[in-house]
C-alpha angles and dihedrals in degrees: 000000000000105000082203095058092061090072096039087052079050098056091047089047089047087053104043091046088055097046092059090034120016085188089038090113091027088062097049097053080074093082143262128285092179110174099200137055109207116201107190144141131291091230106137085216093066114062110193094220101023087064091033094046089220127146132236108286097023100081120040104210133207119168141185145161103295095000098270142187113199121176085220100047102102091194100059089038086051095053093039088054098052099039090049110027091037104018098042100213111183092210135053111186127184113218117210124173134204112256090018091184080213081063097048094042088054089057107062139071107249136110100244092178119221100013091051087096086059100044087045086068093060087039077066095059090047093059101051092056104035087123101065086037100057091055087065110096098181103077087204089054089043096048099046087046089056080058091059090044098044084057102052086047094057087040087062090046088059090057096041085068129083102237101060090035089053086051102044090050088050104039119359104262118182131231114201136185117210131175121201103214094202098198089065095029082229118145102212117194107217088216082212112188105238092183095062090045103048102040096086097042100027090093081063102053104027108118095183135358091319121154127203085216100069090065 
């Protein structure tokens, strides 16, 4: 790719956005009120507005590899903070995709260096349903099922944490799981029951007052 091409492509997106709007850019300097926080992959084949069809200033975006949420990782607990404690976003989805190259990674047996620590998260997940895994004979359908797992496992880290616990006990806010199936194109949202998840281990997690039942 032509690094050059990136700016021309600028300058035709920067036209075309003023002809339909001349305070198109003006407008947007004021500031963001975006409604939903979107956690997905870092995969350069999923693209969080494109899929969604939102516009600049609606979606506040973070993304890594596998769409995770890591207690440790400064960078996803700093975004969540701010989208959910400043921002006030009244929805936190997690973004998963099909044939998600950080799942695959994680399923296999190699030394990958530096980014061993992160795979080893997803490892995790693995590992707490091996059980359901290892009945699936298909490795596609197995590894794709690992995606959907994976999600529902980052989507209970957001509530273990006190930000999004806090908000959902004060105004409702709503936690999601999605998955992106690449070859449809089609964004399919797990509907995965919290509350059935979360009543045995909530005791656990709860950090004030919090019930598994207001999700």
């Amino acid at each position: 790719m032509d690094i050059k091409k990136v700016f021309k492509n600028n300058e035709l997106w920067i036209a075309e956005k003023l002809e339909k709007d001349k305070n198109y850019f003006s407008d947007l300097s004021k500031g963001q009120n975006p409604d939903i926080l979107y956690i997905g992959c870092s995969d350069s084949r999923v693209t969080a507005e494109e899929l969604m069809g939102v516009q600049p200033g609606e979606v506040f975006v973070h993304r890594n590899i596998a769409n995770m949420v890591i207690s440790i990782d400064l960078n996803v607990m700093s975004v969540l903070e701010y989208a959910v404690g400043t921002l006030k976003v009244n929805h936190v989805v997690v973004c998963g995709h099909y044939f998600c190259g950080g799942v695959r990674a994680a399923m296999n047996a190699a030394d990958l260096g530096l980014i061993n620590p992160w795979l080893r998260n997803i490892r995790d997940v693995y590992r707490l349903h091996k059980k359901e895994l290892n009945k699936i004979e298909d490795e596609t359908k197995r590894y794709n099922r690992l995606v959907e797992i994976n999600v529902q496992e980052q989507c209970v880290n957001l509530i273990k944490t006190a930000v999004v616990q806090r908000h959902i006990k004060s105004r409702g806010l709503k936690v999601h799981g999605w998955v992106f199936d690449i070859e449809t194109g089609k964004l399919i949202d797990l509907k995965i029951d919290f509350s059935k998840i979360l009543e045995e281990i909530m005791e656990i997690y709860d950090l004030g007052n919090f019930s598994h039942e207001m999700l």
